[in-house]
C-alpha positions as CSV (number, residue, x, y, z in Angstrom):
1,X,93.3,112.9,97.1
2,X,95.5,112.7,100.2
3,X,93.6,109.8,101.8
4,X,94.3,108.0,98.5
5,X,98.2,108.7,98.5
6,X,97.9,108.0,102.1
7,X,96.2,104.5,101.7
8,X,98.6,103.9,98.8
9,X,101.8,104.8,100.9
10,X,100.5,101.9,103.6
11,X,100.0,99.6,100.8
12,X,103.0,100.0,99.2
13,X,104.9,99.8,102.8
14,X,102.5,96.2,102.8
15,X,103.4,95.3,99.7
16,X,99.6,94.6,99.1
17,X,99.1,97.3,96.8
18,X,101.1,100.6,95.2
19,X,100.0,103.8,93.9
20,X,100.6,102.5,90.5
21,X,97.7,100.0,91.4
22,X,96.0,102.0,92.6
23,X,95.9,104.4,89.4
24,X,95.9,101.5,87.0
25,X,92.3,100.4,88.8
26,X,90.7,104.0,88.4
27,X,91.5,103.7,84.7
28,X,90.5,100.5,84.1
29,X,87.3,101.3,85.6
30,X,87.1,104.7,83.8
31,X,87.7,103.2,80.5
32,X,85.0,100.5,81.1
33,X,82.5,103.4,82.2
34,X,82.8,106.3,80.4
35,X,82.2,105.9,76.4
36,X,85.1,108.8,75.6
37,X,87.6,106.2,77.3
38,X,85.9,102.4,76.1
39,X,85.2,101.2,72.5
40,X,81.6,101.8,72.9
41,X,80.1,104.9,70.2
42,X,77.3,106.5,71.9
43,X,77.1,109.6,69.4
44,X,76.4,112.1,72.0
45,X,73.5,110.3,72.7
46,X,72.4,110.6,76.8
47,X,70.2,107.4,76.3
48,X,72.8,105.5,75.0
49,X,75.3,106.3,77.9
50,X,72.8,105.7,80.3
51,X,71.9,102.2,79.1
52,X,75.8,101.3,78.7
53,X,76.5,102.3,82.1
54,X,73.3,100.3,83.4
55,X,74.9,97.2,81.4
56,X,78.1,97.7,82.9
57,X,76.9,98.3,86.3
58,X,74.9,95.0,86.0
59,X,78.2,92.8,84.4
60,X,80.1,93.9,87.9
61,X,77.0,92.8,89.9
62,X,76.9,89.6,88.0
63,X,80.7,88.3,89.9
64,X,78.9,89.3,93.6
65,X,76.5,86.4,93.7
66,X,76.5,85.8,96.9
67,X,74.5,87.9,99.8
68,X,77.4,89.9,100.8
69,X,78.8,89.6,97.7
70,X,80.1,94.1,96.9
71,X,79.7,94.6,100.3
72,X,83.7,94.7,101.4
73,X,84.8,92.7,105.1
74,X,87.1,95.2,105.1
75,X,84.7,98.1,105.9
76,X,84.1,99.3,109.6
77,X,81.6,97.4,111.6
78,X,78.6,99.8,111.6
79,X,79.1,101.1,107.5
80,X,79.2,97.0,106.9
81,X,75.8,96.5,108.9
82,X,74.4,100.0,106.9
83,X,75.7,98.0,103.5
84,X,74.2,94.7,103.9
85,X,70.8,96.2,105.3
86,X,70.3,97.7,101.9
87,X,70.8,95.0,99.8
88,X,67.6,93.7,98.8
89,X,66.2,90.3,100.6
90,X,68.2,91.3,103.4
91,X,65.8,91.7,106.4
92,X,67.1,92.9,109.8
């Protein structure tokens, strides 16, 4: 939690992002992921949260068409060359 308060503080000081971004983003995704928090009804039903999530999951990997596409350019060198090795087709 203090890295994240951290990162937000240089944001902020940036003005490329705030804390209030920052929290706005983890609910955004929380309510898009987790059926208590989103419109979807899964009844209790592990099957059903499971396939949401994996339909989720895929509509995010849907905008990264491209071969580095989730893979940030802001990550360090050697986590970026670790990323992009495991995406598939990606032969090193």
């Amino acid at each position: 939690m203090l890295h994240i308060v951290f990162y937000a503080k240089i944001g902020s000081e940036t003005n490329d992002f705030d804390i209030k971004d920052v929290i706005d983003s983890i609910m955004q995704s929380l309510s898009a992921g987790i059926p208590c928090f989103g419109d979807v009804d899964v009844n209790g039903d592990p099957e059903k949260v499971k396939q949401n999530w994996e339909e989720i999951k895929q509509t995010e990997k849907d905008g990264n068409k491209t071969v580095l596409g989730g893979v940030p350019s802001s990550l360090p060198a050697l986590i970026k060359a670790n990323r992009i090795q495991k995406k598939p087709g990606c032969r090193i």
